[in-house]
N, C-alpha and C positions, 0 to 999 in steps of 0.2 A: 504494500500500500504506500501509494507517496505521501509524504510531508507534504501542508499543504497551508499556505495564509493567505487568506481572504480579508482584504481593507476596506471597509463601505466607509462611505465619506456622504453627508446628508446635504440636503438642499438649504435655500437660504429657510431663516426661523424654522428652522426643523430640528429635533434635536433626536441623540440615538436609541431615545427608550420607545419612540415611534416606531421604530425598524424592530421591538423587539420581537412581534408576533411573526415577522419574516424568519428574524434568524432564527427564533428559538425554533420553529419547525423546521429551519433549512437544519440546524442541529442536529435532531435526529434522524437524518437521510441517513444510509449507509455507506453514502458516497463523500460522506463529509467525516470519515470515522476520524480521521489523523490529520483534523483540520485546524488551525487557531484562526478566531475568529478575530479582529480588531476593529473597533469603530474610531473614526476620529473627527470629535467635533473640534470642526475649525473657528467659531467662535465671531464670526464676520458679521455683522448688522449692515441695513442698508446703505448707512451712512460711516462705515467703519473706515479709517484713515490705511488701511492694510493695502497691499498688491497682490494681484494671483501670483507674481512670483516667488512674492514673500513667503505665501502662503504653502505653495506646492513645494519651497525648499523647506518648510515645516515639516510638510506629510512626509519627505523624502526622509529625515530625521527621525522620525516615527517607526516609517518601517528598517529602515538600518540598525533603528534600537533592535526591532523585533531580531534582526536576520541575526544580530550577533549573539544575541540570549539564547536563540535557539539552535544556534551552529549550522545558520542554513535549511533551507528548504528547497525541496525539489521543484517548487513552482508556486508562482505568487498572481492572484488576481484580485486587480482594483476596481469597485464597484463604485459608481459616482450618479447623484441625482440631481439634477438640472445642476447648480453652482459647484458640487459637486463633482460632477463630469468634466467640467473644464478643469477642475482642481488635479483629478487623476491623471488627466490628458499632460497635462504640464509636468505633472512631477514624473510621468513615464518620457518626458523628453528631457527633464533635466535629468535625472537617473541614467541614461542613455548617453551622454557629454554630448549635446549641441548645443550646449550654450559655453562660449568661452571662458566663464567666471565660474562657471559652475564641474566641479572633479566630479568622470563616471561614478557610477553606482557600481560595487560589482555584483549582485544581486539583480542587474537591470534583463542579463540575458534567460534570467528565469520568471520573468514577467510573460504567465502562458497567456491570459485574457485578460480584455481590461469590456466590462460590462455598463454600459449606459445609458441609465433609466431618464428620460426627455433633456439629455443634455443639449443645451443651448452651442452647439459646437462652430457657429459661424458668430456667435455672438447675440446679444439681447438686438431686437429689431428695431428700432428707432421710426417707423411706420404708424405705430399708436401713439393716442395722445401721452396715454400717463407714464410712458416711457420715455417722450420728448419732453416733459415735466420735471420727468426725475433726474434727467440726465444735467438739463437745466441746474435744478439744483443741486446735483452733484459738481457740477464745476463752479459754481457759484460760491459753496461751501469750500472748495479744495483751493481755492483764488482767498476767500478769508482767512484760510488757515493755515495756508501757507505749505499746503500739501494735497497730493492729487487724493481723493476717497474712491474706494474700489469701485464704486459703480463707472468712473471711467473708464476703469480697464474690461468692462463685460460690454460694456456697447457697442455691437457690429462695429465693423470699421475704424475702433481704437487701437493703439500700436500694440497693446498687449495680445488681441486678440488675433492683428493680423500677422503678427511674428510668431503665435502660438502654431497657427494654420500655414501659415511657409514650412516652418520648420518641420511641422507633420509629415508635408508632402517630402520637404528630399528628405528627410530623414527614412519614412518607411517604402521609398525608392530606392535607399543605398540599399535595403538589407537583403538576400536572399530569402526568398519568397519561407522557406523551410523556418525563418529564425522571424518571423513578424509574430506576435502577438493577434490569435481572434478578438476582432472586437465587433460586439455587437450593440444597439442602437434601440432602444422598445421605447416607443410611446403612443403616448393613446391621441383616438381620433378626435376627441375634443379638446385636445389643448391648444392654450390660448395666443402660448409666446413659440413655442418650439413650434418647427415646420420636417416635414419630410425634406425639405432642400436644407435643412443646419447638416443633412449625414452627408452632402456634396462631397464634405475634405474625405471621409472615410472610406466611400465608395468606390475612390480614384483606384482599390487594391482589391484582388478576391480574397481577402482573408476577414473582410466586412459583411457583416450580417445586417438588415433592417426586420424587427418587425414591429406588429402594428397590432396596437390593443382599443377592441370598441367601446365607446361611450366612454373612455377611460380620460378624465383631463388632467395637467402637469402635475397636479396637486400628488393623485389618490396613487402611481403607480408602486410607490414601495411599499403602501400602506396596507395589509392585509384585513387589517378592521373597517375599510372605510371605503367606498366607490362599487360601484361593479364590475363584476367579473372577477373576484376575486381570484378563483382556480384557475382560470385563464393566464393571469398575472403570474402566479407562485411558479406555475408550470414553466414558462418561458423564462421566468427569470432562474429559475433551478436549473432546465437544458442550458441556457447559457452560461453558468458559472461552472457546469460540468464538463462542457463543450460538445454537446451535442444536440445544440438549438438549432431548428430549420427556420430560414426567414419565410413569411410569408408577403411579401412584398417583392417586385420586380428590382435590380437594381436602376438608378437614375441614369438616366441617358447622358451621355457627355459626349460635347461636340470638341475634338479634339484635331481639327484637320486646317484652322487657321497658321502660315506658317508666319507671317507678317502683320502686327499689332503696334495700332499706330493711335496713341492718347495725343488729342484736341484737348486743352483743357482752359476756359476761358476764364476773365478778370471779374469783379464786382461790379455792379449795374449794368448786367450782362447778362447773356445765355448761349444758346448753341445754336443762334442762328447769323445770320450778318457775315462777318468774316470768317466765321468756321466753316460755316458752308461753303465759299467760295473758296477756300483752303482745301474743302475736301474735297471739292472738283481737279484742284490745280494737282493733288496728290494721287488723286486718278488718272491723272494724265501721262506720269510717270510709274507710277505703280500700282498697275492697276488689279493687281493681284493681294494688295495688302487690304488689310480689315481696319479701319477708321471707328476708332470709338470717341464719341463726339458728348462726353457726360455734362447737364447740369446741373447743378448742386443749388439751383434756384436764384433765386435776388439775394443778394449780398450788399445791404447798405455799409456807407461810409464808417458808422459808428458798430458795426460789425467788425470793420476789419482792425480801426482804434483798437477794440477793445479784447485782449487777445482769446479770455475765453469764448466769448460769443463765437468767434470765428473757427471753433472747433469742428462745427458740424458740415461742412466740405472738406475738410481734411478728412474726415472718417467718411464721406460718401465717395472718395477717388481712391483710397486704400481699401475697398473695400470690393469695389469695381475691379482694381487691378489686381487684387487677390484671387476673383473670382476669375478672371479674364487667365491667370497665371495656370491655375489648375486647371480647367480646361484646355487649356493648350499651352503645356506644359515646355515643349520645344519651340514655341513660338520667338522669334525676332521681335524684340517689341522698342518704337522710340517713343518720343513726347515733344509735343508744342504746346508751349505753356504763355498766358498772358497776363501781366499785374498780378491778381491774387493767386493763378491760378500757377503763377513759380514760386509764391510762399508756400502751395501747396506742396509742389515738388521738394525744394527745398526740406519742411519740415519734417516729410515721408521718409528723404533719402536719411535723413539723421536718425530717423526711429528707426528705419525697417531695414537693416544689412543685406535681407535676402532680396529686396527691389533691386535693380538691373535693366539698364535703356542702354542700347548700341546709341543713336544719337538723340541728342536734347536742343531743342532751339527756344531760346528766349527770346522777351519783345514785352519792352515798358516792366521790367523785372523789377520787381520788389526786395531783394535780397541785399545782405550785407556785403559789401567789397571785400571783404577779406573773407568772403561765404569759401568754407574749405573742399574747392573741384579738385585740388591735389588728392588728400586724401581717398574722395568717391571713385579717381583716374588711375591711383595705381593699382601694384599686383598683377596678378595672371588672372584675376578676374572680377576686373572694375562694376562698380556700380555705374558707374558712367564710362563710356568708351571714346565721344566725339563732343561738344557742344559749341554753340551758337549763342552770341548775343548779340543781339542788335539794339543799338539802343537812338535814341530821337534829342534832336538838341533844345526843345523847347516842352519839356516832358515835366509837368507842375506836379503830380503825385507822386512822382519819384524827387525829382532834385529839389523839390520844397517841402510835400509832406511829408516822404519817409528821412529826407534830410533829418528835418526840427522832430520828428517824433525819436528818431534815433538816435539826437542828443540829448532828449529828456530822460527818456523810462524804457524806451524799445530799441533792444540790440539783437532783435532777429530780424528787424528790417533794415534797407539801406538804401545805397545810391546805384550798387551794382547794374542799374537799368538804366544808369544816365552818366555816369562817372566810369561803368566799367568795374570789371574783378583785376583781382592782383595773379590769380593765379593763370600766369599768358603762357601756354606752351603752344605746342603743332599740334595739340588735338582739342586749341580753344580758339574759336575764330571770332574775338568781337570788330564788329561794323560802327563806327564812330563819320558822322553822325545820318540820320533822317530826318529831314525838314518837317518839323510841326509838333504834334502833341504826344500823349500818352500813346496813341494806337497809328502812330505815323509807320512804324514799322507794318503795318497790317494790310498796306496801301494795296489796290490791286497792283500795282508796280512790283510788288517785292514776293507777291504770294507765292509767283512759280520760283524764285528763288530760295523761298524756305522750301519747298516741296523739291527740288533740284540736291537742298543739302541733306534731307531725308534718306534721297536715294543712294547721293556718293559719299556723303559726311567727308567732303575737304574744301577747299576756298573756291572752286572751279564757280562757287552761286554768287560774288562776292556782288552787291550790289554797285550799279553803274553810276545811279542818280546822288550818293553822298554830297552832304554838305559841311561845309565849316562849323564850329561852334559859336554860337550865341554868347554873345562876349556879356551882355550887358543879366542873361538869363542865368549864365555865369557865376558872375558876382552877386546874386539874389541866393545864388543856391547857397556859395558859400558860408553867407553870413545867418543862414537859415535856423542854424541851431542856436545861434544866439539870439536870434529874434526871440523864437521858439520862449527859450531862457528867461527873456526879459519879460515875457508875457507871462509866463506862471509866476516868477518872482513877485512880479507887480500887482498880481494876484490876489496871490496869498498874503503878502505885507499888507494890501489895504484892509482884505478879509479881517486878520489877524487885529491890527488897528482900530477897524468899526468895532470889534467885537469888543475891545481893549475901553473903546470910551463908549461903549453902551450905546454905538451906531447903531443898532439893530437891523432899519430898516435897510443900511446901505449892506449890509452881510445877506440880509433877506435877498434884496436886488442879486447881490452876485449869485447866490446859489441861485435863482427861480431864471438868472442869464446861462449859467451851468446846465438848468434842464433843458430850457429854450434851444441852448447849442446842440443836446441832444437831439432832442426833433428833429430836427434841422438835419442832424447827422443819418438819422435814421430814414429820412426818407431823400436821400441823395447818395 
């Protein structure tokens, strides 16, 4: 008979005397003679300051206690329920060394099944309201406190979730089919938040199982006293921990035959029409075999992009996108043209997410710091960026004036890199200095077949014809932008601070109700 440990890991507000009528009858199976059973409540509320990573390098701690009190066992399966599941899922990839900070497990190649009950496996869906509520005030709180709170890290398209779901993929690609863990997927057909497409990541392998439990919602499936179907439940999740579950479910269809992926991704008070479109013609022209994903993340006002958490939620709707887009066609060639918000987006993704990778990137009215690190994304034998492009306009107000003054104040993830240029100039960075006119002068029909020209060859053969000289007088606006900037908060605050000093009132009144006014204002421009 093998040794055998089994780790169930509980949903959020669930605690493990819930799971007791599960285990205690999984107990007396005969198939569980020489089993140790362990639960681990992780301890996480909705608003808890923790990380899944923190957390999973917990449980990792947990069973290492077990493996060494016990001197080993011949096989180990982790049982995880909706928060749960992600929890198991991470700590079988940190256990595993792909993450660099984190030392193998050695215990990890005896990880036979990993079991779970409506795990959230693409992440919490940000589609419903009271999820775009909570997410809200989860960043709102994690900006107060000076620390991100875990509901960040479960929201689709958060870095935690979409480097949880890369790593998955090459991870259980390297392994020889014989050494992969079964992992199987049960949830029932009324749940609320899980979907049959959160198993997308798991599917990608035949060592994944789906099935599918009726009338069953995310609440009731580990629960044996509660929901119907009880015996339905017991049974599937017993075949599964034994490993001899059959799915009853088709696997998901994956369209995997895309060889060339080509991300559009536009700026704030914007969408994906106007010059994407006319982009995506010009890149038709040349390539007309590549796949053009053309994503919008909606309206994006000014006082969005101000304010850094606001602007969280296209960051997570193009990481999420490219996640999905990655595992489907898994071999695919994939570049990006990016516009104003939509290279903060790049930008922030390529610093989260080490497994993102674009052969070429073209910018235009870029948002980004000058000293943005393309060295480090460029090198190695296998760069996160390979080629890029930046084109930048001599008369360009949201870069050389507002990300200027903002990024002498409080913001150093923005910069001038869209109107001044990056520092890091080699032969696989080609910026264009200058295009006559504003923020989207690069977009001009003049230059469109030239971005789509450097798409194809990624080298200066696109270099535009029509450049102009710099703006002398737009110039010397920009430069002194931060001190502007400076003198206005200073001026600010001193009179603020003063009215309030001699019982002004009404003049502190005035500045705050001019405060929210500028908001307005900001919000809808």
């Amino acid at each position: 008979m093998k040794s055998r440990l089994v780790v169930y890991v509980p949903g959020f507000r669930m605690t493990l005397q819930r799971w007791d009528p599960l285990i205690k009858r999984l107990q007396a199976e005969s198939d569980f003679v020489d089993t140790k059973w362990k639960g681990w409540d992780h301890d996480i509320g909705l608003f808890s300051t923790h990380s899944v990573m923190s957390k999973a390098v917990e449980l990792c701690a947990v069973i290492d206690s077990e493996w060494k009190l016990a001197e080993g066992f011949d096989e180990i399966i982790l049982v995880g329920h909706s928060l749960g599941g992600i929890l198991v899922r991470q700590c079988y990839l940190i256990a595993s060394g792909c993450y660099k900070n984190e030392p193998k497990c050695a215990w990890a190649k005896n990880i036979k099944r990993i079991v779970l009950l409506a795990s959230p496996n693409r992440g919490i869906d940000q589609s419903k309201f009271r999820i775009r509520l909570y997410d809200l005030i989860t960043r709102f709180l994690g900006v107060m406190r000076f620390r991100p709170l875990i509901g960040e890290d479960l929201i689709s398209g958060s870095d935690s979730m979409i480097n949880l779901r890369l790593a998955w993929i090459k991870h259980m690609a390297s392994l020889p089919a014989n050494q992969r863990p079964s992992i199987t997927q049960i949830l029932g057909t009324v749940d609320s938040l899980v979907t049959r497409r959160d198993s997308m990541d798991l599917e990608q392998f035949p060592n994944a199982t789906h099935v599918s439990i009726p009338d069953v919602n995310h609440r009731q499936l580990p629960l044996m006293d509660e929901g119907p179907n009880a015996e339905m439940r017991y049974r599937f999740i017993k075949d599964a921990l034994v490993g001899t579950v059959t799915g009853n479910s088709d696997p998901i269809p994956i369209n995997s035959d895309k060889q060339h992926i080509i991300f559009v991704l536009h700026g704030i008070r914007a969408g994906n029409r106007g010059w994407v479109q006319a982009l995506e013609e010009r890149i038709r022209d040349v390539l007309p075999d590549a796949s053009v994903i053309t994503p919008s993340y909606g309206y994006l006002s000014a006082l969005e992009f101000v304010v850094p958490f606001l602007h969280r939620r296209p960051i997570r709707v193009f990481q999420q996108l490219y996640c999905d887009s990655i595992i489907e066609n898994p071999n695919a060639r994939v570049d990006f043209v990016g516009h104003s918000n939509g290279t903060y987006i790049l930008g922030h993704s390529l610093r989260a997410l080490s497994a993102m990778k674009f052969d070429n990137v073209v910018l235009t009215g870029s948002v980004l710091p000058r000293d943005f690190e393309w060295r480090e994304f460029m090198k190695g034998t296998s760069p996160q960026v390979k080629k890029l492009r930046n084109d930048c306009a001599n008369a360009d107000w949201p870069v050389g004036i507002l990300c200027k003054g903002l990024s002498g104040i409080f913001r150093n993830d923005i910069g001038t890199g869209g109107y001044e240029g990056f520092h890091h100039d080699d032969d696989n960075v080609f910026q264009y200095w200058f295009h006559k006119g504003g923020h989207s002068a690069a977009l001009s029909e003049d230059n469109l077949p030239n971005i789509a020209r450097f798409l194809a060859q990624g080298d200066g053969t696109s270099k535009p014809s029509n450049l102009v000289e710099e703006d002398l007088w737009f110039s010397l606006l920009s430069k002194f932008a931060s001190v502007i900037f400076w003198a206005l908060v200073g001026c600010l605050v001193i009179v603020f601070g003063l009215s309030l000093a001699t019982q002004h009132i009404y003049v502190a009144l005035g500045i705050l109700i001019g405060l929210v006014v500028l908001a307005i204002i900001l919000k809808q421009i």
